[in-house]
VEXMAR-303247 format. One record per residue (C-alpha): residue number from 1; residue in three letters; x, y, z. Coordinates in pm, 1 decimal, always signed. Example, Ala and Ser with C-alpha at 12.3 -4.5 7.8 and 13.67 -1.06 7.14 Angstrom:
PT  milo  kemar         u         v         w
PT     1    ala   +1230.0    -450.0    +780.0
PT     2    ser   +1367.0    -106.0    +714.0
This chain:
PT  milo  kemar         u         v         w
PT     1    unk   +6900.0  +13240.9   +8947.1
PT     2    unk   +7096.6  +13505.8   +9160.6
PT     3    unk   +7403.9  +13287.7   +9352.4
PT     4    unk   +7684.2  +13335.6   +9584.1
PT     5    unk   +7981.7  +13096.1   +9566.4
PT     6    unk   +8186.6  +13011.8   +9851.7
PT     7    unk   +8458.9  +12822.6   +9731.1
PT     8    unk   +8844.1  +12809.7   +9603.6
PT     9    unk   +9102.0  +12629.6   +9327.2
PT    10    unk   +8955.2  +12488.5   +8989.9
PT    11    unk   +8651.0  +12320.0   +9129.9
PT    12    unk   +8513.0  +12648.1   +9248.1
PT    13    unk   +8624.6  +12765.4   +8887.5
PT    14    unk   +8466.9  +12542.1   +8702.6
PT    15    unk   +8125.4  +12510.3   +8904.5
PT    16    unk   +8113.8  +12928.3   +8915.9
PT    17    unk   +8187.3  +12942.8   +8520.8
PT    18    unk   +7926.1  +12616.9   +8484.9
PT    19    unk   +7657.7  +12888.6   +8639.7
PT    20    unk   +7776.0  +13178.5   +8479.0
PT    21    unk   +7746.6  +12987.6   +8081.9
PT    22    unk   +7395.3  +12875.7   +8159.8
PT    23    unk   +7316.6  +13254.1   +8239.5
PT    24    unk   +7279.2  +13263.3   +8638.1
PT    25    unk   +7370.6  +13542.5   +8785.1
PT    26    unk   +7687.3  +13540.4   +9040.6
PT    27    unk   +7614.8  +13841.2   +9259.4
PT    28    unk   +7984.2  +13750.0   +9464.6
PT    29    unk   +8252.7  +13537.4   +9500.9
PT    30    unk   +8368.7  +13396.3   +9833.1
PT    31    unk   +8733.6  +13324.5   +9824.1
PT    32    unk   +8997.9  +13189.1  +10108.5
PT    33    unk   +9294.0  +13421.7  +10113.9
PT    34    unk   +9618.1  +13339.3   +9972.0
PT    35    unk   +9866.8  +13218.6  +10190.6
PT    36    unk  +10154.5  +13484.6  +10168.4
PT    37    unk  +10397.4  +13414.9   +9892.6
PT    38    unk  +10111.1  +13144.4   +9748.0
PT    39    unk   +9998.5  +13214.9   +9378.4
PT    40    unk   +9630.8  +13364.7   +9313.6
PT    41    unk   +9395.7  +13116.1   +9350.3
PT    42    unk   +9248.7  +13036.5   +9008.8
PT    43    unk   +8871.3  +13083.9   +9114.5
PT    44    unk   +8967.9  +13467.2   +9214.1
PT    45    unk   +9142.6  +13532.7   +8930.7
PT    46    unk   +8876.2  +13404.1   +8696.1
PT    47    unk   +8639.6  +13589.3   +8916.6
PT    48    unk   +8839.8  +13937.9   +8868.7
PT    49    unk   +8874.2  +13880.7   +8465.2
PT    50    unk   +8522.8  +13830.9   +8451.4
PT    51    unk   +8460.3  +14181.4   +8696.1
PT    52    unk   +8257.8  +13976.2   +8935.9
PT    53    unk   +8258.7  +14114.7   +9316.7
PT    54    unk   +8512.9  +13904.8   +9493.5
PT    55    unk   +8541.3  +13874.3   +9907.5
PT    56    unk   +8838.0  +13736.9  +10055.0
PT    57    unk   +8774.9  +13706.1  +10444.0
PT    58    unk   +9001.8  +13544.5  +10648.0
PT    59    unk   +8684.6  +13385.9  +10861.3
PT    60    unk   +8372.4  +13345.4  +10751.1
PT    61    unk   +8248.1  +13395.4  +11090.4
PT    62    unk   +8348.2  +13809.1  +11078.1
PT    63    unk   +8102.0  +14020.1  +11066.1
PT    64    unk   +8227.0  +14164.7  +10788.0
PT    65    unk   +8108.9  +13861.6  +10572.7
PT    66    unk   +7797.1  +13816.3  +10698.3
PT    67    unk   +7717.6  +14159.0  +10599.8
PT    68    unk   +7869.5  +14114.6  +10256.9
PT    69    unk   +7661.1  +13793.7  +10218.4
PT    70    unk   +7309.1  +13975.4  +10349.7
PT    71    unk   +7432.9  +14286.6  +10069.2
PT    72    unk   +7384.1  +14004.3   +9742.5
PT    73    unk   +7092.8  +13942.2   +9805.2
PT    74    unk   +7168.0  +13538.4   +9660.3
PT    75    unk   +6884.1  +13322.9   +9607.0
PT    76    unk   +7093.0  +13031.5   +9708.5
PT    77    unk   +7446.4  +13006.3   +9808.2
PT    78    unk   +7683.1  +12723.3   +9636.1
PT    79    unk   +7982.8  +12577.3   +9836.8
PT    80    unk   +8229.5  +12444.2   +9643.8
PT    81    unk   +8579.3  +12293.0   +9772.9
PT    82    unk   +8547.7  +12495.9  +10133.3
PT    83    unk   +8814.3  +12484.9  +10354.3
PT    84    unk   +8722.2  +12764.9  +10552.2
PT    85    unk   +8380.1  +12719.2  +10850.7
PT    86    unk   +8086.2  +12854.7  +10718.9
PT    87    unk   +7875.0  +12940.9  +11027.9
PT    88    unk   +7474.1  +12890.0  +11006.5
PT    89    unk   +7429.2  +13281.8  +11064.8
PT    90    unk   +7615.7  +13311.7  +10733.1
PT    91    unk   +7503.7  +12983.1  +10475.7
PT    92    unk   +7188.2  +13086.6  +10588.3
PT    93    unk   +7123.6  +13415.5  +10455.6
PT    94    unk   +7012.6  +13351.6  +10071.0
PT    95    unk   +6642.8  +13318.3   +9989.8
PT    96    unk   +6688.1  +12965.0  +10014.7
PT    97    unk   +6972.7  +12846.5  +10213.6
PT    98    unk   +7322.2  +12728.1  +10093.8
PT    99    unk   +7420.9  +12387.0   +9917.1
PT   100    unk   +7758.9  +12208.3   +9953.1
PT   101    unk   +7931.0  +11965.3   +9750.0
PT   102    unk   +8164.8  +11682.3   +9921.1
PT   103    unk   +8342.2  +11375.3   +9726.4
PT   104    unk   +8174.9  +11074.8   +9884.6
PT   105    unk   +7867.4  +10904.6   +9977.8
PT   106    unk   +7773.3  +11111.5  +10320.5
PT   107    unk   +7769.6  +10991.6  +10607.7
PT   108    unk   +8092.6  +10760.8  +10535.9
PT   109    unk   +8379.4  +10968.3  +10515.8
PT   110    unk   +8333.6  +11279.8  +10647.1
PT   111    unk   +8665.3  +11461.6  +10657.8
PT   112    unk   +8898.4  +11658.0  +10410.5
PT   113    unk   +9091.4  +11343.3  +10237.3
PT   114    unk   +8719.9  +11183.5  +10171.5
PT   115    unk   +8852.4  +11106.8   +9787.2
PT   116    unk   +9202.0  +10878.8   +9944.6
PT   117    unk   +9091.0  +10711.0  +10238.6
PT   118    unk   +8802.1  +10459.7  +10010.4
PT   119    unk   +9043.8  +10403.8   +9727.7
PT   120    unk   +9365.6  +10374.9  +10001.8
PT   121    unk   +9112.0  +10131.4  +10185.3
PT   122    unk   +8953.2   +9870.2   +9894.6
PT   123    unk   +8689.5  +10029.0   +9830.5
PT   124    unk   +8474.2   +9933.1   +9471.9
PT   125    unk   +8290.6  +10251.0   +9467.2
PT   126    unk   +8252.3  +10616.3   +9607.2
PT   127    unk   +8030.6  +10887.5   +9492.1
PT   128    unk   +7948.8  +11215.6   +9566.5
PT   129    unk   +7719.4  +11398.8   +9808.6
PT   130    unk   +7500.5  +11782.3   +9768.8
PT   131    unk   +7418.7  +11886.5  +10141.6
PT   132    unk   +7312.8  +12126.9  +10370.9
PT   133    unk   +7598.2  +12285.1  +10559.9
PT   134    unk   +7539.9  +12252.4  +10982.7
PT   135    unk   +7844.6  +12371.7  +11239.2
PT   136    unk   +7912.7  +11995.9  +11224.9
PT   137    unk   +8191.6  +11866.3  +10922.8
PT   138    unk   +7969.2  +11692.1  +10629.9
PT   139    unk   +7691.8  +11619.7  +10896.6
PT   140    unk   +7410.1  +11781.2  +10706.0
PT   141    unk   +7101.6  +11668.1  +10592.0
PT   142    unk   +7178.7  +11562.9  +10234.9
PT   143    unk   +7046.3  +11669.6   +9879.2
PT   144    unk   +7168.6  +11458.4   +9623.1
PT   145    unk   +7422.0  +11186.8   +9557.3
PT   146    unk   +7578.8  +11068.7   +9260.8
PT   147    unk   +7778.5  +10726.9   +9256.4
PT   148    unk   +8056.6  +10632.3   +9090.7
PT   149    unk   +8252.5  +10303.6   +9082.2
PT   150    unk   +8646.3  +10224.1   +9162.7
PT   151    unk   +8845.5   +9985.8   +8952.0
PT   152    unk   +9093.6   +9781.9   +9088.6
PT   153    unk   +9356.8  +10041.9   +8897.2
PT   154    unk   +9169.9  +10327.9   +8951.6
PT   155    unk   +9372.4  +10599.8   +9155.5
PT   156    unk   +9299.8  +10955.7   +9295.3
PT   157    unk   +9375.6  +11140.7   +8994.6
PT   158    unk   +9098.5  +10852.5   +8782.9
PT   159    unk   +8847.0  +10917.2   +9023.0
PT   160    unk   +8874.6  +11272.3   +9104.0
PT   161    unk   +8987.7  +11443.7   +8784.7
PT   162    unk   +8766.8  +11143.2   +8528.7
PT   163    unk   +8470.6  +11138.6   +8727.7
PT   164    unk   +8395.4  +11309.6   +9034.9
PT   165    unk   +8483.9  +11651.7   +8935.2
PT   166    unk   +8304.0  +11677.7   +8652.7
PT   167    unk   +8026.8  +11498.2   +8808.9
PT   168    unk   +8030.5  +11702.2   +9109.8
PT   169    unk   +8048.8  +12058.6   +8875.3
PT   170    unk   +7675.1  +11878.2   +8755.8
PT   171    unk   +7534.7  +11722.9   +8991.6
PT   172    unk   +7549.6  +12136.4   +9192.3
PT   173    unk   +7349.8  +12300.3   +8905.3
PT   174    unk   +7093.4  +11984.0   +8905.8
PT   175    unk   +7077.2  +12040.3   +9335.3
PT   176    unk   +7055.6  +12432.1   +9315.2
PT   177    unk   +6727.2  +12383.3   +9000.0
PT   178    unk   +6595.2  +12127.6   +9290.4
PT   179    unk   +6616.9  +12335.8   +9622.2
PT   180    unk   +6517.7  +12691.6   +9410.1
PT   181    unk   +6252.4  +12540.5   +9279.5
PT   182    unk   +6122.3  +12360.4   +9638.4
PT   183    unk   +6134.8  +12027.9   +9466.6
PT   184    unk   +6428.8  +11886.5   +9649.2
PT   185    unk   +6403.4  +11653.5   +9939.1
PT   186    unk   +6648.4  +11665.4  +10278.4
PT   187    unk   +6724.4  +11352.7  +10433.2
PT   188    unk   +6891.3  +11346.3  +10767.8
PT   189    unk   +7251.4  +11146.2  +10771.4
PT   190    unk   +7225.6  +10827.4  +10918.6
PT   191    unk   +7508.6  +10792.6  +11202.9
PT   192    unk   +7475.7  +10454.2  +11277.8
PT   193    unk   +7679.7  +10435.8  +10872.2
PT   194    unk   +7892.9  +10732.2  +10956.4
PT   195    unk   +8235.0  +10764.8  +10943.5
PT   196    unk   +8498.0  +11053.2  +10983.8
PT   197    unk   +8870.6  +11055.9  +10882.0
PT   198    unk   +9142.1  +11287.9  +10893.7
PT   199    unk   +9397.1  +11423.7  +10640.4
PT   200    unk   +9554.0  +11191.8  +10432.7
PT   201    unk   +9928.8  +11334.1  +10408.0
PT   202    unk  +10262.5  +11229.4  +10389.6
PT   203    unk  +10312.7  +11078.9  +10738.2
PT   204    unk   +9995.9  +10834.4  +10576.4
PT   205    unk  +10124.3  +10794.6  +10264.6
PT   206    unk  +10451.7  +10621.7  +10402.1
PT   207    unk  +10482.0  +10207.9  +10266.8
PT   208    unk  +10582.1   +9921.7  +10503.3
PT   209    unk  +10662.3   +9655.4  +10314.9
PT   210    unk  +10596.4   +9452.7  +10556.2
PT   211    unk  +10247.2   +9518.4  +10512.5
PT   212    unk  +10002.5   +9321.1  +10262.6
PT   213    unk  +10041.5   +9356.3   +9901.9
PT   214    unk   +9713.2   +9434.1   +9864.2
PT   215    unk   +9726.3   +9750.6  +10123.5
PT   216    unk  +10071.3   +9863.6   +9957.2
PT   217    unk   +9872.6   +9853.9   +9608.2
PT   218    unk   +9513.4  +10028.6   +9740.5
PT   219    unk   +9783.9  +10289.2   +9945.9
PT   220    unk  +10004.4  +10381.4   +9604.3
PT   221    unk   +9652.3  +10439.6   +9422.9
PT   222    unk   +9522.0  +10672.5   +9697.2
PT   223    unk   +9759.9  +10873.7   +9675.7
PT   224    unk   +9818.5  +10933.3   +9341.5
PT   225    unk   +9905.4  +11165.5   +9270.6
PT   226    unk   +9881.3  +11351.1   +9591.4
PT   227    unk  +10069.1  +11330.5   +9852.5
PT   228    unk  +10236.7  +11066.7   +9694.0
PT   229    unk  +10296.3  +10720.6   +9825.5
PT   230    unk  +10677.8  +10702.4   +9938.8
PT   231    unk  +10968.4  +10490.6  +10100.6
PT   232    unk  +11292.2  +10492.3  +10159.6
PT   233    unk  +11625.6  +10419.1  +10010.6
PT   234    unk  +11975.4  +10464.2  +10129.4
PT   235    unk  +11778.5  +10740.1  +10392.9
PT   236    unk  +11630.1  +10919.9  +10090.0
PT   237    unk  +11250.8  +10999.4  +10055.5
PT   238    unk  +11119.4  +10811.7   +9710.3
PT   239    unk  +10767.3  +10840.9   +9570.8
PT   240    unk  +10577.5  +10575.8   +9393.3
PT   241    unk  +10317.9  +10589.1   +9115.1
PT   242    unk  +10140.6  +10344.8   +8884.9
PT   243    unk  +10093.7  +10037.5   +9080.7
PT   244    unk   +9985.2   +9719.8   +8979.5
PT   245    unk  +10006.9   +9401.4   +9207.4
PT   246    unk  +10080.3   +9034.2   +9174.7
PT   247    unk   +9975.6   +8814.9   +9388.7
PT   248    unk  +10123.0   +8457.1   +9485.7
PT   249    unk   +9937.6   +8141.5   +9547.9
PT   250    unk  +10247.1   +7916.5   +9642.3
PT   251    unk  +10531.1   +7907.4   +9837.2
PT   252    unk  +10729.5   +7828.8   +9570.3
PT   253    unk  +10616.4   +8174.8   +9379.1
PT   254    unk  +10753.8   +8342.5   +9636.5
PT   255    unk  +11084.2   +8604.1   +9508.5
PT   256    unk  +11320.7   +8821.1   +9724.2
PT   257    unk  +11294.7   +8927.5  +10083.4
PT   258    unk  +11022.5   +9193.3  +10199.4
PT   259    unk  +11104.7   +9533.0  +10064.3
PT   260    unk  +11303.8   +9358.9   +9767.7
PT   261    unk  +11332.6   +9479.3   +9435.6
PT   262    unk  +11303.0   +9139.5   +9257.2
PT   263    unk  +11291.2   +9299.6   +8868.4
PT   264    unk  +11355.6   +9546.7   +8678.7
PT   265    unk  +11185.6   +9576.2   +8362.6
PT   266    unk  +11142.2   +9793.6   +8092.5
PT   267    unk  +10985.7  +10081.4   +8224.5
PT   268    unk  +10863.5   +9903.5   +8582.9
PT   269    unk  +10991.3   +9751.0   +8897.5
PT   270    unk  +10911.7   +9479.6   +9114.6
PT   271    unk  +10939.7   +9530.3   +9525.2
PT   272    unk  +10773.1   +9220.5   +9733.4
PT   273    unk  +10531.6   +9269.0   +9982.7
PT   274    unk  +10323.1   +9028.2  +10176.8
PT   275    unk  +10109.9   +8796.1   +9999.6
PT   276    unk  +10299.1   +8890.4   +9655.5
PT   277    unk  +10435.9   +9192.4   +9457.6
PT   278    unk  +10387.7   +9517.6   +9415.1
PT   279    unk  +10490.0   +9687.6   +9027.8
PT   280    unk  +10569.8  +10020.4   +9048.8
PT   281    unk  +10552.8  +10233.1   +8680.8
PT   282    unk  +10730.8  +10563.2   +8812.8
PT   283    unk  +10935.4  +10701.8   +9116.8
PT   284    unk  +11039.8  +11043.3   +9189.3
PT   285    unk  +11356.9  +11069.4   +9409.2
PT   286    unk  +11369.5  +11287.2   +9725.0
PT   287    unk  +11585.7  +11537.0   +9419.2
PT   288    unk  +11430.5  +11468.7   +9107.3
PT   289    unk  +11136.9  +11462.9   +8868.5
PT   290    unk  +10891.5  +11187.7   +8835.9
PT   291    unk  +11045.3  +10956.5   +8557.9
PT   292    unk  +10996.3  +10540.3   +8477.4
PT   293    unk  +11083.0  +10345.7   +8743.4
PT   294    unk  +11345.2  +10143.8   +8560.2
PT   295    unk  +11487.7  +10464.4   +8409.9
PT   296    unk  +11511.1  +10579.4   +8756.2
PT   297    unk  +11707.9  +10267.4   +8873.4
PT   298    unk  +11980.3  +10271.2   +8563.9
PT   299    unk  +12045.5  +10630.8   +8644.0
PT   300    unk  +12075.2  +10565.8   +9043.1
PT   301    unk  +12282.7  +10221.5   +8966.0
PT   302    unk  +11992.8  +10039.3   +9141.9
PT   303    unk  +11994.5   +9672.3   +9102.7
PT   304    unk  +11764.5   +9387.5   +9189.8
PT   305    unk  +11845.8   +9278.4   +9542.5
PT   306    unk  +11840.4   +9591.7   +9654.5
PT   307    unk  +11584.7   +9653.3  +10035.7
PT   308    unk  +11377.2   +9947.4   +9955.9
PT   309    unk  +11223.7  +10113.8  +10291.4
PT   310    unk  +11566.7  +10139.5  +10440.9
């Protein structure tokens, strides 16, 4: 099979080395520019040690890359981790059309955070998707999905890194096999079950402790370890990591005022929330690295009573 890969960081590595060991052929290498001062993405550079032809356009919708795509003569072009839009005149160019990978179960969250918003919002499982690329974001007709499920303690890094990565890397060779060999089927998304959400950054990432314990807990796991879940203390940004909550079922379990760190363990904290507690396992202060959270609290002279979020 003769491929083009559009795509950029280590899941463009690893699905464009996945090809290459099974003995595809990568006639070129698609890659998003470096931001000025950035370091080489990984894809590129594995690309250049391995003397493959590598394009770095700063649209996809130049001319210049349509012609570079038409010149490879692909039999089917791979999209994986895409940032930059891919118009039709270009996916479309390989002998059989171009495949993309997204990390959840199309249509519900479309977007570029499609890996934090299920685990920030309950969700028990996610999955991944193998489409067709349109001029609409993750609205083509779709290939192939893989599921996968979220534990209650699961968090971005579990899901992504554990499962849908690697998945993802297989489930593109098993989808490219299909659509080469015209044994695939494309079914259209169904919008009535669609949904579309934005970036998931810091500004989303921020805890309210007045909020429910359960939504402090599902927005911690979300976004670890990216962006990072944060509040405040004293004015100064602090990240939390490794949550686990505890609920309470009386009024008499209740401990501390909202925002309240009620314990501090060994390695963990305690901070109430609504509806119970939240444990934290590791901070990193606005100037610091990410260390225990009780190790963290010793070192700042941190004591139980103290109001995060302030």
């Amino acid at each position: 099979m003769r491929i083009a890969i559009i795509g950029q960081q280590d899941f463009g590595k690893a699905v464009m080395e996945a090809f290459l060991a099974r003995g595809d052929t990568v006639a070129g290498v698609f890659v998003a520019p470096e931001k000025e001062g950035g370091k080489p993405d990984p894809m590129k550079v594995a690309a250049v040690e391995k003397g493959l032809t590598v394009f770095q356009f700063p649209s996809l919708k130049a001319p210049e890359a349509t012609a570079a795509m038409k010149g490879l003569d692909a039999d089917i072009g791979i999209m994986a981790f895409v940032l930059q839009f891919a118009p039709q005149e270009f996916v479309n160019i390989p002998k059989h059309g171009t495949i993309q990978y997204h990390p959840s179960l199309l249509p519900k969250y479309r977007g570029p955070s499609s890996i934090n918003w299920p685990i920030a919002k309950g969700e028990t499982r996610t999955g991944l998707t193998i489409f067709r690329p349109t001029d609409g974001l993750d609205e083509g007709a779709v290939i192939l999905q893989k599921e996968t499920p979220i534990s209650a303690d699961d968090t971005l890094g579990t899901v992504y890194f554990d499962r849908l990565f690697p998945m993802g890397v297989a489930a593109m060779l098993e989808a490219a096999d299909l659509v080469v060999a015209g044994r695939h089927r494309e079914v259209v998304q169904d919008e009535s079950q669609a949904s579309y959400e934005g970036w998931f950054r810091a500004a989303e990432a921020r805890v309210h402790w007045n909020q429910h314990v359960d939504w402090i807990h599902n927005l911690i796991r979300g976004a670890d370890p990216a962006p990072g879940a944060w509040t405040t203390i004293a004015g100064k940004k602090l990240q939390l990591f490794g949550s686990r909550k505890h609920l309470v079922r009386t009024f008499g379990a209740v401990k501390g005022k909202i925002g309240e760190i009620t314990e501090i363990g060994a390695e963990s904290m305690r901070v109430t929330a609504q509806g119970g507690q939240v444990e934290i396992a590791k901070v990193k202060p606005e100037e610091g690295k990410k260390v225990p959270a009780a190790e963290w609290a010793r070192a700042a002279g941190v004591a139980v009573g103290t109001i995060l979020g302030t």
